[in-house]
N, C-alpha and C positions, 0 to 999 in steps of 0.2 A: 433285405437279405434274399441271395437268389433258391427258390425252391426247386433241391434237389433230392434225388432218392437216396435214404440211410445208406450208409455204408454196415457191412456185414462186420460180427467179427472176424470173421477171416480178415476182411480187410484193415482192419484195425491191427490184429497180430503180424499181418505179413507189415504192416505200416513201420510198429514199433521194432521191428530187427533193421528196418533201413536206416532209424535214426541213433543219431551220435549225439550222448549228452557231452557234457563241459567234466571236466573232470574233477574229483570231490576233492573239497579242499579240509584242513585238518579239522579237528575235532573245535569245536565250538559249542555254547551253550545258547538252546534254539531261541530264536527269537523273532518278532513279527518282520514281514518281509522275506523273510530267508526261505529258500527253495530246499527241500528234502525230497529225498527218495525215502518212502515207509516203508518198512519190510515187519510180514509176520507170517512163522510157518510158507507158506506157500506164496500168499499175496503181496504183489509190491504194487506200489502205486507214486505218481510222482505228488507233490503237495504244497500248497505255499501256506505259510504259516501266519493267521491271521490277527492268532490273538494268543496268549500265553500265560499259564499262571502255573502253580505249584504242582496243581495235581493232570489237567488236562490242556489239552491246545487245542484252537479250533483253526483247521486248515479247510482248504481247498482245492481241489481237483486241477493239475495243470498239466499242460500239454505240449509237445516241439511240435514245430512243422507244421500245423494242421492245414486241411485245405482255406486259401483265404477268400474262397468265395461263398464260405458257408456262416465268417464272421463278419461283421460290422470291424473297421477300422479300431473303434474304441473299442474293441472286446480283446486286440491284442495286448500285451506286455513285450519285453523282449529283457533276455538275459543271457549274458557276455557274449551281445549282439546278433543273438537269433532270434526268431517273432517266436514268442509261443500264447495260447490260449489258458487263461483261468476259467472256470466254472463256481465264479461269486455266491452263486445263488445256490449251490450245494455242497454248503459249508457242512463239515461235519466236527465232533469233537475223538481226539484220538490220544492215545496212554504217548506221553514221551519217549517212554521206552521202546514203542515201534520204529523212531526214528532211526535212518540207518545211515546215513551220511548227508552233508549241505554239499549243494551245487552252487550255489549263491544265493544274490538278493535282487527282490524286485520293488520299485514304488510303490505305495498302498495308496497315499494321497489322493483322492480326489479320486477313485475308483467306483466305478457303479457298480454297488452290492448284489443287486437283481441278476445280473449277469446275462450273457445270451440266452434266448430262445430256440433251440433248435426239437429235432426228430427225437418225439419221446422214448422209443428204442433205443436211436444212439447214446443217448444221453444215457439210459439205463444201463447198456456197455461200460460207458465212459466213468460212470459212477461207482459201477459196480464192487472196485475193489475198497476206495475208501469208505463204501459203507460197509463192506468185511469186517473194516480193522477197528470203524467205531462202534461194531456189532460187537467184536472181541473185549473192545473195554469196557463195555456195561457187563460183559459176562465172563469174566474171566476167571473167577474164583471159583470153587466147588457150588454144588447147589443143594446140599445139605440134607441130602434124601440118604447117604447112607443106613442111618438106623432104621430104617424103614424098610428100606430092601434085605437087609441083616436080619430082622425081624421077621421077612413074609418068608426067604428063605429060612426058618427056624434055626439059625446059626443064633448060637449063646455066646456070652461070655466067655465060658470055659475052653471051648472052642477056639477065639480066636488068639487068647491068650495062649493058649501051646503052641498055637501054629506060630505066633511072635516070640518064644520063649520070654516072656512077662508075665509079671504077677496077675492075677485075676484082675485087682481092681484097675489094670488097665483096658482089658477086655471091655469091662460094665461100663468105662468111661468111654469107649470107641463104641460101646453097642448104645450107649447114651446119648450121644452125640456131643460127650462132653469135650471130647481128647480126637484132636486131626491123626489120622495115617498119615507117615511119611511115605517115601517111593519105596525104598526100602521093607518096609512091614506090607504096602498095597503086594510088590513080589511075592510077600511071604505068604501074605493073605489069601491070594490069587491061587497058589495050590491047592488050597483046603475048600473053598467054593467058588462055586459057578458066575463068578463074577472077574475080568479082567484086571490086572492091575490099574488100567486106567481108566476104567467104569468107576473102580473106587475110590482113585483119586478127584477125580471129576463128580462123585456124591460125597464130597466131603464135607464137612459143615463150614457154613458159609464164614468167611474170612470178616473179622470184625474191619469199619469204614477204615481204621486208621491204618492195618496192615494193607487194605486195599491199593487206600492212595499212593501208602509209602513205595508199595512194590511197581508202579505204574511208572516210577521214576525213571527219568533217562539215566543214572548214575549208575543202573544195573548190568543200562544194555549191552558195554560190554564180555563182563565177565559169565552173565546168561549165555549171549551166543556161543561164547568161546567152549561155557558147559553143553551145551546143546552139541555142539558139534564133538567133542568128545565123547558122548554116551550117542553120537547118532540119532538122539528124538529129535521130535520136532521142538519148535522153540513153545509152542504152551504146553505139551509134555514137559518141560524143564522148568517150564515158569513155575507151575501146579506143584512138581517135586520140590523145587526150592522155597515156595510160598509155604507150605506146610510142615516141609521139613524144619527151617525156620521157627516157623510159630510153632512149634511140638517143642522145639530147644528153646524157645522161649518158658512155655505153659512151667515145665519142668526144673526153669532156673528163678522162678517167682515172676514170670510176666511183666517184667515192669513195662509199664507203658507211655514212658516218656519217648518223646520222640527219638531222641538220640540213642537210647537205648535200643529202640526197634532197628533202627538202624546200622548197628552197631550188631547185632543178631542177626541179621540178612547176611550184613558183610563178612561174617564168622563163616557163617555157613556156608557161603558161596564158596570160600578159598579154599574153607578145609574139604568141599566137595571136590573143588581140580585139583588141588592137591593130592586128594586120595584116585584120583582118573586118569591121573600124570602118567 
């Protein structure tokens, strides 16, 4: 490998508006080999898709264009016959639902998983976004500190149930941390004390594993974005609203916790949300 000096991000940004991907082809369900663009909120990144199972995928940082003096021969790929670069060895794991579109596929066979060695900067550029998004999937859910904050603020029960026009003992179960706010009550909420609407969707109480994994699902991602972009949030402002608005219409219709029912309760909620955004 010839040793050359990091490139800046500048030069990595001014890099990526030179280049021209392959155009996306239709909706497909992910699969190893296949090339994605991830998008979340702000961060996209491109990815190849290593491994895949129900609830997460483990991909890979991949590249067009790159300088080829900075890789070994065997460190390229190429798809629908352009050279680009993997980064093997900075595999991450990511929710499907980031997935935003396939570009195609690439070989896995016979691939060295170590991957290049290059400029520990560049490399941290270069990584930087897919570890965003598998930063986002380990935390995605509320983190369950509301009643606590609720609590050092001396907000009661009684409190929050007027400001929700709901009975008390829904207050004592939100001050409990028994009963999620939806977007909807966090608005309501957000008048009455010093806490953001999305402070308190974001201390919500934490999402049990099975709503977790379920909502991580690519089956979402499109009717998510389509909500997100209707109300203008970002996409985990929408996720957070729909995850617990969801499981609040769950809690309230007896919980069942069969899979298909959960799902089945996602998908309720999402339509009757565009629906009502329409």
């Amino acid at each position: 490998m010839v040793d050359l000096p990091p490139l800046t991000r500048a030069d990595l940004v001014e890099l990526g508006r030179r280049i021209r991907i392959p155009q996306p082809i239709e909706a497909v369900a992910p699969d190893s080999g296949q090339v994605w663009r991830a998008l979340w909120d702000e961060t996209a990144a491109l990815v190849v898709i290593l491994e895949v199972n129900e609830i997460l995928i483990r991909v890979a940082p991949f590249f067009f264009d790159f300088d080829d003096l900075v890789f070994e021969d065997e460190d390229h790929v190429a798809l629908a016959g352009r050279p680009a670069v993997v980064l093997w060895r900075h595999a991450r794991k990511i929710a499907p639902l980031t997935l935003d579109v396939m570009l195609g596929s690439v070989p896995l066979a016979g691939r060295q998983t170590m991957g290049p060695i290059i400029d520990q900067v560049l490399e941290s550029q270069m990584t930087e976004p897919v570890d965003s998004l598998a930063a986002w999937t380990r935390k995605g859910e509320g983190d369950g500190t509301l009643s606590k904050r609720l609590l050092e603020l001396r907000v009661s029960s009684r409190q929050i149930a007027d400001a929700l026009g709901t009975p008390l003992a829904v207050g004592a179960n939100i001050l409990r941390n028994v009963r999620p706010v939806t977007s909807e009550e966090a608005e309501a909420l957000a008048s009455t004390v010093p806490l953001t609407a999305n402070e308190i969707l974001s201390a919500n109480p934490i999402l049990p594993q099975q709503w977790q994994e379920e909502l991580q699902s690519a089956a979402y991602r499109s009717p998510l974005r389509d909500l997100a972009r209707k109300r203008h949030r970002s996409d985990s402002e929408t996720w957070r609203s729909v995850a617990y608005g969801a499981y609040a219409l769950a809690a309230r219709q007896g919980n069942n916790r069969e899979t298909a029912s959960v799902r089945a309760r996602i998908l309720s909620y999402l339509q009757s949300e565009l629906e009502r955004d329409a």
